[in-house]
N, C-alpha and C positions, 0 to 999 in steps of 0.2 A: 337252349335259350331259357333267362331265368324267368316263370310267369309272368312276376312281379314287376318284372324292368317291362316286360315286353307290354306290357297295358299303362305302366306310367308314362311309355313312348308312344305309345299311341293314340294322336290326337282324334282321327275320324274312327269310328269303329262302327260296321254293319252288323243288326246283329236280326236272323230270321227263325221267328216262331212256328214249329209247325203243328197242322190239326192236331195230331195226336196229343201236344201237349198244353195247347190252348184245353180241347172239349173230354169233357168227361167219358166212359165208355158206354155210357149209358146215352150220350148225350148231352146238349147245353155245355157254359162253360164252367171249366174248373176254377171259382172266382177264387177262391184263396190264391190257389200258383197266379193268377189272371195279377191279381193284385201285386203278389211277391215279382214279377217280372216288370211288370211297371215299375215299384218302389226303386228296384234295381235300375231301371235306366233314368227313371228321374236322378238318380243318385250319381249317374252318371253324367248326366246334363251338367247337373248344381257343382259337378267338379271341373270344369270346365272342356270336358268333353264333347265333339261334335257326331252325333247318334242317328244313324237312321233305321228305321225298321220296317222289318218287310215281313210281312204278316199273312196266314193264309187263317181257315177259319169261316169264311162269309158260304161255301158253299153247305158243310157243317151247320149252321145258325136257320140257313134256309132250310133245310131238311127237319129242321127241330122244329119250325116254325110250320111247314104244313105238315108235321108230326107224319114224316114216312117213318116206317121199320126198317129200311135197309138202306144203306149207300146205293145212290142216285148210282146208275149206269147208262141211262140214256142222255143223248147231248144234248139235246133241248128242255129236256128236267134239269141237267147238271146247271143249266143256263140260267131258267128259272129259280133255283134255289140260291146259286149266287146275285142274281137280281134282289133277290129278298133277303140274301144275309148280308148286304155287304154294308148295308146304313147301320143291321143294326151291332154289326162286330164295330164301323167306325165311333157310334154312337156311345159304346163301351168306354173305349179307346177314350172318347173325348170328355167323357166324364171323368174318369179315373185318373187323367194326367192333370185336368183343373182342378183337380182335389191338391195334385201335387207342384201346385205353378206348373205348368208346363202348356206351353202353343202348340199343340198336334193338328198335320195338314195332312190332307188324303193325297194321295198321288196313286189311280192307277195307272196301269201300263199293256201295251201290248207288243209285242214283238218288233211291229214298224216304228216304236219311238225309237228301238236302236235300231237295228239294219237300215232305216232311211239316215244316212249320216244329218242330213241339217237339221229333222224335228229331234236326234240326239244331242245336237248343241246347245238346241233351245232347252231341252230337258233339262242337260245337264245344268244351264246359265240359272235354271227355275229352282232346282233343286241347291243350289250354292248358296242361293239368295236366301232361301228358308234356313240355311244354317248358318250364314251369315246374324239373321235375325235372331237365333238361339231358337228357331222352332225346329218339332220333331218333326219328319217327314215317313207317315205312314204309308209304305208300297204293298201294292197287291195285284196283283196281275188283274186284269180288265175280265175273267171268265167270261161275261156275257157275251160280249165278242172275239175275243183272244182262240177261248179253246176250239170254236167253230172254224178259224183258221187253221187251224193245227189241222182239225180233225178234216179237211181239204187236204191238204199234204199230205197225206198217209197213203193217199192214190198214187204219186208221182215217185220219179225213179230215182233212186240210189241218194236221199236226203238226208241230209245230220239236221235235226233240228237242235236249235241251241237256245230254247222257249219253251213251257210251255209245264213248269211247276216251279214254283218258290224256291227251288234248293235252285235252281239255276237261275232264276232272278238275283235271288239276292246274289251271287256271283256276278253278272253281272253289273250291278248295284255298287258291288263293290271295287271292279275293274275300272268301272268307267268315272268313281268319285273320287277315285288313287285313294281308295280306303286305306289305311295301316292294319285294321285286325275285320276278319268275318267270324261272325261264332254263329254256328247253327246249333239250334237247338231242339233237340228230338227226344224220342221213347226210348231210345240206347243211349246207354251212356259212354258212348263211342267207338271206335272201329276194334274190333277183336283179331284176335288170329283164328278165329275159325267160328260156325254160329254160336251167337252168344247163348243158346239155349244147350250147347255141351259142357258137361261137366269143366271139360280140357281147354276150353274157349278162355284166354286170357285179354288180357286191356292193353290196346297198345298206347300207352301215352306221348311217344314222339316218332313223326315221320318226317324226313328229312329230303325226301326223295321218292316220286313215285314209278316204284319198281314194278316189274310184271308180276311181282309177287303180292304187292299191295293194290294193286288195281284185282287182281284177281278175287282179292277176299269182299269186293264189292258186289261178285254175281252169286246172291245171298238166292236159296232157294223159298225162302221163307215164305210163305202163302199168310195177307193178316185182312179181317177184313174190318179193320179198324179204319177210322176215314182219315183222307190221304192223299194223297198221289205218288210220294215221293218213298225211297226207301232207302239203305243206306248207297245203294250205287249214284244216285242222284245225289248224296252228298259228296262222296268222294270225286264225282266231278266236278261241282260248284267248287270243292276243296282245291282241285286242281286249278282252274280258272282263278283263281284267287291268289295262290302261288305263283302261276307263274306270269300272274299281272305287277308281283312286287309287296304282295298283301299274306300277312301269316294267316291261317284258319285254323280254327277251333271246334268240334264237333261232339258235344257235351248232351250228357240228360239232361232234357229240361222237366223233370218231374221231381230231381233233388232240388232239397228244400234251401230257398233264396241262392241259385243257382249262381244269377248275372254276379252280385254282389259277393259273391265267393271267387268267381272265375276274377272279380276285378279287384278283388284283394289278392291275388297270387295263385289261390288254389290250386294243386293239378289236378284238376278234374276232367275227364275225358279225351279226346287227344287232342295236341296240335300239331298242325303242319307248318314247317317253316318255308319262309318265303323266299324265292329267287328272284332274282336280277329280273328286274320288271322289263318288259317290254314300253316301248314308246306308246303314245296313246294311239298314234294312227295305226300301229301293229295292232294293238288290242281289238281298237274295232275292226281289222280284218280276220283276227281269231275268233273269237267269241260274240259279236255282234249279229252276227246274219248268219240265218237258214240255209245252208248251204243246198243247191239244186242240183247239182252238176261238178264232175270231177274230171282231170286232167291225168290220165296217167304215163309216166315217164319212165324212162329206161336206169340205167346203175349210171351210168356215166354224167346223164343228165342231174340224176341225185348228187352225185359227188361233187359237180361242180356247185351245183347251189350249196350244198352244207360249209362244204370245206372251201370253195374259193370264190364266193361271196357274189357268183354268176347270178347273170337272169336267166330267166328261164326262156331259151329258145326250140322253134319249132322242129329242132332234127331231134331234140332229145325226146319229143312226144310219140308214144306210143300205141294211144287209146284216148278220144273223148268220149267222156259216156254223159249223156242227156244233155237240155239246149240252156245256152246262156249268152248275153249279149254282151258287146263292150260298157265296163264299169262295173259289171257284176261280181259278186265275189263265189271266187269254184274252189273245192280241194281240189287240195296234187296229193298223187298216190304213187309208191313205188310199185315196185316188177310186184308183191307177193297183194297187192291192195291192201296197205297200210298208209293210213292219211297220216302227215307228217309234218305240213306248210297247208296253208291258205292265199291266196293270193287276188290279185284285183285284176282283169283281164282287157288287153289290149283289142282284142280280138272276139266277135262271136263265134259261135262252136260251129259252124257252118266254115269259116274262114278258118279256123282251127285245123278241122277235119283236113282241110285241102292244104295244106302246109307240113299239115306233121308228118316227121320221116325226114324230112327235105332241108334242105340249105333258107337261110332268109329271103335269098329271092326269088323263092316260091310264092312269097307274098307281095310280088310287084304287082301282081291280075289283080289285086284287093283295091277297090273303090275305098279313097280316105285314109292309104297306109300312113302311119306317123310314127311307127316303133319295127324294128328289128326282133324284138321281143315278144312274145306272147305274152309274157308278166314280166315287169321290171324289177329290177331287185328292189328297190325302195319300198314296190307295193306289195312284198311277201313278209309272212308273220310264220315263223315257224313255231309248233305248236309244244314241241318236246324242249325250249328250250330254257 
């Protein structure tokens, strides 16, 4: 795909800044690039581009501000420092874009804006509206309360979380606003074949396809204690959620100089990933919107019919539920080797599951409120490789 066409087509573009290239290593922000990334998307605005940015940074700003020496590790500092950096990263923000015309709105988030499907539609209706108006809508995750959710989760069984840093915010971000381009913007200047600190490490500039061979170069050993969260395996799955919501992604240095404004003059700079056959919105938020709690494991036969003949998923082909979940909730399905592969919306809680699987559908006549043959309905499964 040629860069050029691909940013003249695309109208919405997400684009997220990470600490590393917002804060200096010493510290504070790097205002020159601070400014050069601004220029850049104001530039993008005034061309008639519709821009959202999702920014980390405010935990950074707080650390600087009660002058620690090292990155915050405890969660209640981590909490505290995003309490205290996050006016003054907006505050930047909103200087720097009225310098350049530009209407900058805060939007933070936390996990339940998307996995609760209705406060998502509001979101999204809030979010439309500010790009409707030609304003920026600056995202950052809610830290003060957000990461204290997570860090609850971390106790419970067998979780994907799909929250809980900025490379997979703005992923979602991007999924759920049927972005056309994400560009993350980081301290590499994009996915290598091998660490980019070997001589032999080369640039890959186009993926087309995420192979087991490019997912693999995502489990980077690299140890940095540069502030952060995220590193390149957290982009390469924002990368993915963005693909295969119908959105190209881009994963570029953002420490080269006037980065945006190079990237949206054609450059190749860093890599891109091309986009596939989007998923419908209601698949998307059963892929990527919610925390998943609980999974569903099924037999080869059971797989086969859901891939290849477009079955729902009923209760002879289950195998294994593992941990608890009620009707509405959304669980992975896993085949025989536990490999998640679908997400789905469930008919049934894991208690009524349990007592069905193996068995013929009218196993689940004894079920108080039967309304489905189905465990999950075809309509309500998002497969995730697709």
């Amino acid at each position: 795909m040629d860069r050029k066409e691909l940013f003249n087509s695309a109208n919405r573009i997400v684009i997220k800044l990470g600490t590393a290239v917002l804060m200096r290593d010493e510290g504070g922000i790097a205002l020159s690039r601070f400014y050069s990334f601004v220029e850049g998307i104001a530039g993008l605005i005034k061309s008639g581009k519709e821009v959202l940015l999702v920014t980390s940074g405010a935990v950074g700003l707080g650390s600087r501000a009660l002058k620690l020496t090292a990155k915050p590790k405890l969660l209640p500092l981590k909490q505290a420092c995003a309490a205290i950096g996050q006016g003054r990263l907006m505050g930047l923000y909103n200087d720097a874009f009225e310098k350049s015309d530009v209407v900058a709105a805060q939007v933070l988030l936390t996990e339940e804006d998307f996995s609760n499907r209705h406060r998502y539609l509001n979101l999204r209706s809030t979010i439309s509206q500010l790009l409707e108006l030609k304003v920026l809508p600056i995202i950052n995750e809610n830290d003060t309360v957000s990461t204290a959710e997570l860090e609850t989760l971390k106790s419970e069984v067998d979780i994907k979380v799909n929250f809980g840093d900025n490379d997979k915010l703005s992923a979602l971000v991007a999924s759920k606003m049927d972005a056309d381009l994400l560009i993350i913007l980081t301290d590499v200047e994009g996915l290598y074949s091998a660490d980019p600190r070997l001589p032999d490490a080369k640039l890959i500039s186009l993926v087309d396809n995420f192979t087991a061979e490019i997912e693999q170069l995502g489990e980077s050993k690299v140890v940095s204690d540069k502030p952060g969260r995220g590193g390149i395996k957290t982009k390469l799955a924002a990368a993915k959620i963005a693909t295969q919501s119908g959105c190209a992604a881009i994963i570029a240095g953002g420490k080269l100089d006037r980065v945006v404004s190079r990237l949206a003059s054609g450059e190749e700079l860093g890599t891109l990933f091309l986009p596939k056959k989007g998923l419908s919105g209601k698949q998307r938020w059963i892929a990527f919107a919610t925390t998943v709690k609980a999974s569903i494991v099924i037999n080869d036969g059971a797989r086969e019919a859901l891939t290849n003949r477009k079955a729902s998923l009923l209760a002879a082909g289950i195998t294994e539920v593992k941990g608890a979940f009620e009707r509405g909730d959304v669980v992975s399905v896993e085949d025989t080797n536990g490999k998640e592969f679908a997400r789905g919306i469930v008919n049934y809680n894991s208690n009524e599951a349990r007592q069905a699987m193996g068995q013929h559908s009218h196993a689940l006549d004894s079920v108080a409120g039967r309304n489905y043959d189905a465990i999950i309905t075809r309509d309500n499964i998002a497969f995730l490789d697709a």
